[in-house]
C-alpha positions in Angstrom: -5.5 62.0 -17.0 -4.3 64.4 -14.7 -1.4 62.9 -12.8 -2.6 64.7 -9.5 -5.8 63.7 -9.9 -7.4 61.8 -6.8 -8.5 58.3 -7.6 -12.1 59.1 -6.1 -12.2 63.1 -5.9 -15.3 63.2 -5.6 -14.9 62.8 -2.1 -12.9 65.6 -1.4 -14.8 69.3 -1.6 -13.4 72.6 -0.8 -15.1 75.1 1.4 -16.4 76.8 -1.7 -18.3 73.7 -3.1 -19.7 73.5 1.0 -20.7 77.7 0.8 -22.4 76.7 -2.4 -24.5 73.9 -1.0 -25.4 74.6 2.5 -28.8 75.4 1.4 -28.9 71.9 -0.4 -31.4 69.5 1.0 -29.5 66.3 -0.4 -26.6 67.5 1.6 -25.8 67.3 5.0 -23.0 69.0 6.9 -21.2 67.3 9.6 -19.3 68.8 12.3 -17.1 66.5 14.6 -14.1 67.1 16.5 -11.5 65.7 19.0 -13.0 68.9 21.3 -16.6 68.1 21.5 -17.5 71.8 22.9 -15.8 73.2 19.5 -19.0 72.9 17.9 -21.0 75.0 20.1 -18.9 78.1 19.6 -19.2 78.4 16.2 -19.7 76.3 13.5 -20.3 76.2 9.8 -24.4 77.3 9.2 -26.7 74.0 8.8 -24.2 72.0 10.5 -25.2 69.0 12.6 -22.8 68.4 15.6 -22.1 64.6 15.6 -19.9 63.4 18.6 -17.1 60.7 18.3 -18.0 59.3 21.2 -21.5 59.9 22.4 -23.1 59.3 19.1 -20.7 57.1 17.5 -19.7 54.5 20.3 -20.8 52.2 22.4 -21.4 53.6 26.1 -20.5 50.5 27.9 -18.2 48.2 25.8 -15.4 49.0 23.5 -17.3 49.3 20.1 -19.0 51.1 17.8 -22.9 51.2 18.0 -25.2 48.9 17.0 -27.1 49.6 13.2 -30.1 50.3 15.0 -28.6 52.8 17.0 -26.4 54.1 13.7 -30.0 54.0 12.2 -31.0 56.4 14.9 -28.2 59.0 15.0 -28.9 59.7 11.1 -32.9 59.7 11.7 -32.5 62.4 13.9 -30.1 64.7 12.2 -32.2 64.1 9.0 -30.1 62.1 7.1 -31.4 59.6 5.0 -30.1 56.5 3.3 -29.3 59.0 -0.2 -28.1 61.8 1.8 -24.3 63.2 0.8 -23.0 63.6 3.8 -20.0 66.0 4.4 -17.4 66.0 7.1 -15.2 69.2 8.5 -13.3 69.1 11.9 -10.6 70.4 14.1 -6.9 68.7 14.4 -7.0 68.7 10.4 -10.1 66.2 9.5 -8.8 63.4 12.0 -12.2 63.0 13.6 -14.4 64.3 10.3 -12.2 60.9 8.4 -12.8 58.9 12.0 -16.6 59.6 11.6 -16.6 59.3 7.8 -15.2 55.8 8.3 -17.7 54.4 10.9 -20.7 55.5 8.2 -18.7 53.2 5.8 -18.6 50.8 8.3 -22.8 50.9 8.5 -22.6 51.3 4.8 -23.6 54.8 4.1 -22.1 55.4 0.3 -21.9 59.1 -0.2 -19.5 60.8 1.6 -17.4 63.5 1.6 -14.6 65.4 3.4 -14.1 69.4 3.5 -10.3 69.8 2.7 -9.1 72.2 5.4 -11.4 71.2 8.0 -12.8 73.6 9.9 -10.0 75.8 10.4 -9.6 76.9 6.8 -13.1 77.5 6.3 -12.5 80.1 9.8 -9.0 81.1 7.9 -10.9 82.4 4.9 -13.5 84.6 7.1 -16.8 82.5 6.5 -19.9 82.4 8.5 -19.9 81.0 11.5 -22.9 80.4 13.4 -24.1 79.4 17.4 -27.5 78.7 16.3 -28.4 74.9 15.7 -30.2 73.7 13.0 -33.4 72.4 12.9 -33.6 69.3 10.2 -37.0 67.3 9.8 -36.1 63.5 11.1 -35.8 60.9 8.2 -36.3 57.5 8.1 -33.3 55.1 7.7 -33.7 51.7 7.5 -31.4 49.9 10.0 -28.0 48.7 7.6 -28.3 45.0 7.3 -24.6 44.6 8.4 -21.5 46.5 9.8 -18.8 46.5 7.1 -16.0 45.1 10.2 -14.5 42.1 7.6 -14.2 45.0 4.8 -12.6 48.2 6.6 -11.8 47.3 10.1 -9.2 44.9 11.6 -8.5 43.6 15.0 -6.0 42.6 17.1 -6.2 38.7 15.4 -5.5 40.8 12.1 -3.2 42.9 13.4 -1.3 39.9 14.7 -1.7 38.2 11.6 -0.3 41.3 9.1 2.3 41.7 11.3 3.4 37.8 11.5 2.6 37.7 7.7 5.0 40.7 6.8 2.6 42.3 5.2 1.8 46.2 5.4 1.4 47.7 9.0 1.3 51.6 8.9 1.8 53.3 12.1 0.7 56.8 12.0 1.4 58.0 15.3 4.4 60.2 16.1 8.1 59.3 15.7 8.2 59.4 19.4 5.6 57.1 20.3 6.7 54.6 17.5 10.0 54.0 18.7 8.4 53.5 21.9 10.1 56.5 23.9 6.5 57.8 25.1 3.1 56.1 25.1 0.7 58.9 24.3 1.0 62.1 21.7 3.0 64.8 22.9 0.6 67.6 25.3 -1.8 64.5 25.9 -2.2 63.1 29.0 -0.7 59.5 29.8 -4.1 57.0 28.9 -2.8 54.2 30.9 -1.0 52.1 28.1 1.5 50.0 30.2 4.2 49.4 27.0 5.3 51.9 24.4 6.6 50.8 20.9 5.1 49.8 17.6 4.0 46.8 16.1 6.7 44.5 14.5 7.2 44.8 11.3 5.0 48.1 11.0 6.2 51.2 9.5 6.3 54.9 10.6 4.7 57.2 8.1 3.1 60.1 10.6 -0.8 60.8 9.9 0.6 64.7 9.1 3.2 63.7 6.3 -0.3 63.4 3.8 -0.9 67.3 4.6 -0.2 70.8 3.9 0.5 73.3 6.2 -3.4 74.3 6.1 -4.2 71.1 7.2 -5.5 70.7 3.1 -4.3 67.2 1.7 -1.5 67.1 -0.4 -1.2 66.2 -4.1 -1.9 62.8 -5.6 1.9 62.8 -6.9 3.1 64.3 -3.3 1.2 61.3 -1.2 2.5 59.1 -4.1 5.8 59.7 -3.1 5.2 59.2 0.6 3.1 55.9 0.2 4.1 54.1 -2.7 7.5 54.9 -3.2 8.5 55.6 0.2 6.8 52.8 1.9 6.5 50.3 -1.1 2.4 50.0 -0.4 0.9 48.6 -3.3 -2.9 49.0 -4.5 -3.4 45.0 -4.8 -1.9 44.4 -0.9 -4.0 44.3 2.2 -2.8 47.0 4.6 -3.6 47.9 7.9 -3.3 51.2 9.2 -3.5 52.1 13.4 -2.4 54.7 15.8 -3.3 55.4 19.5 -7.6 54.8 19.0 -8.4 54.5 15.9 -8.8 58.4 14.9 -5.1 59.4 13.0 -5.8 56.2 10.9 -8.6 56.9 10.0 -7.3 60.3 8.9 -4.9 57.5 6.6 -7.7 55.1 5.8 -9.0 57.7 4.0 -5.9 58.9 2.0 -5.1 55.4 0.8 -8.8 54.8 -0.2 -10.1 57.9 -1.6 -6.9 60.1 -2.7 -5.0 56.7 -3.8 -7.4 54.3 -4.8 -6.5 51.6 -2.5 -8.9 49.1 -2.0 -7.2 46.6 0.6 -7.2 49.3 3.5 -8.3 48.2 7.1 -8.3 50.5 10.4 -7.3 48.9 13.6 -8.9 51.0 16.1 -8.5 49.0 18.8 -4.7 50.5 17.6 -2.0 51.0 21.1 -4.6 51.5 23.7 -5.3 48.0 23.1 -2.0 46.4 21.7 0.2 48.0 24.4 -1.7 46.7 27.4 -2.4 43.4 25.6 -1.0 40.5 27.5 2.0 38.9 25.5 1.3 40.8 22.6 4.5 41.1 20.7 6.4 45.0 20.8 9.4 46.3 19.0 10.8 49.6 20.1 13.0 51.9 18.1 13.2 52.7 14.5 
């Protein structure tokens, strides 16, 4: 076996595998960015346009949507229940893993991510296109459950991991781990009233799992970083968060996919919730 083989590559494509099948009508491409008007400049042909927010969430509390209304966003962009879906984005995949990882949390199985994101596939001189696709609606039959016990933690688990010593990885910036500012550097201040990280969590930065591209880097290389660097093992629950959820879901899927984790929860509720959180528990510094 290769050593840098990915534990599930399947679910990793380049941009040529996605040139090859975007005439495929078991595949579906998905666009989704941090900059929902991205999509409407230009965007890989066939491409759907899902939104983070409007399609993804909840419009008046802070969750995800319901399965019916998960049902619904797939029925109209013609997905179905068998459909691989394949996610590309700005910022280097965050939001492409973030809405990968709420379609595992309805339970959709086949799902992929295009290494490079958008960017590369703009890098290498591809078609881009304005013109939206037109996909015949599918059925999909509403997912029974939403997978929140299996790949999503809250601020009781988060509490919990962190009380427990067990893994807590904290992806955000050095910065905004040690508690020197609340938001990522050229974002606006989002109203957290406490900077610093969890106790007991550990700061291992979203971008140290990729390449200058924004392509991932090698089994061996996030080896290195994960296991040997931060002692995560593949039999130990760990929890991964950041500011909302996105940059750990950018890790979620490296420990899953590329490492063969199977413990690996995403707190999105992550600093916009724990740093306003009355009494909740904050260390600051390294």
């Amino acid at each position: 076996m290769d050593p840098d083989e990915y534990a599930h590559p399947e679910a990793l494509v380049s941009t040529d595998w996605v040139a090859e099948h975007l005439d495929d009508p078991s595949v579906r491409i998905i666009e989704s960015n941090e900059d929902v008007l991205l999509y409407d400049t230009g965007h890989v042909p066939g491409a759907v346009h899902i939104d983070w927010r409007g399609d993804l969430q909840d419009q008046t509390m802070r969750d995800y949507i319901t399965p019916e209304g998960f049902a619904g966003v797939c029925a109209k962009n013609g997905i179905g229940p068998d459909t691989t879906c394949v996610f590309y984005g700005d910022k280097s995949n965050w939001w492409a893993c973030y809405a990968l990882w709420v379609f595992r949390l309805f339970g959709h199985e086949k799902v992929k991510i295009m290494n490079g994101g958008r960017d590369k596939w703009i890098a290498e001189g591809r078609t881009i296109t304005r013109a939206k696709p037109v996909h015949a609606g599918r059925d999909y039959p509403v997912p029974a459950v939403r997978r929140d016990a299996e790949i999503r933690a809250f601020y009781e688990d988060a509490l919990s991991q962190s009380e427990g010593r067990m893994p807590l990885i904290d992806v955000r910036s050095p910065g905004e781990f040690r508690g020197e500012i609340t938001h990522m550097p050229e974002y606006p201040q989002e109203g957290v009233l406490r900077g610093g990280h969890i106790p007991g969590a550990r700061s291992v930065p979203w971008k140290t799992a990729v390449n200058d591209d924004g392509t991932f880097k090698s089994r061996s290389e996030l080896e290195r970083i994960y296991a040997q660097g931060c002692g995560l093992r593949p039999e130990e629950g760990i929890v991964a968060y950041c500011r909302i959820g996105e940059r750990s879901s950018h890790t979620w899927f490296v420990l899953t996919y590329l490492l063969g984790y199977e413990r690996v929860r995403n707190y999105d509720g992550s600093w916009t919730e724990w740093g306003n959180r009355v009494r909740a528990p904050i260390a600051r510094g390294d």
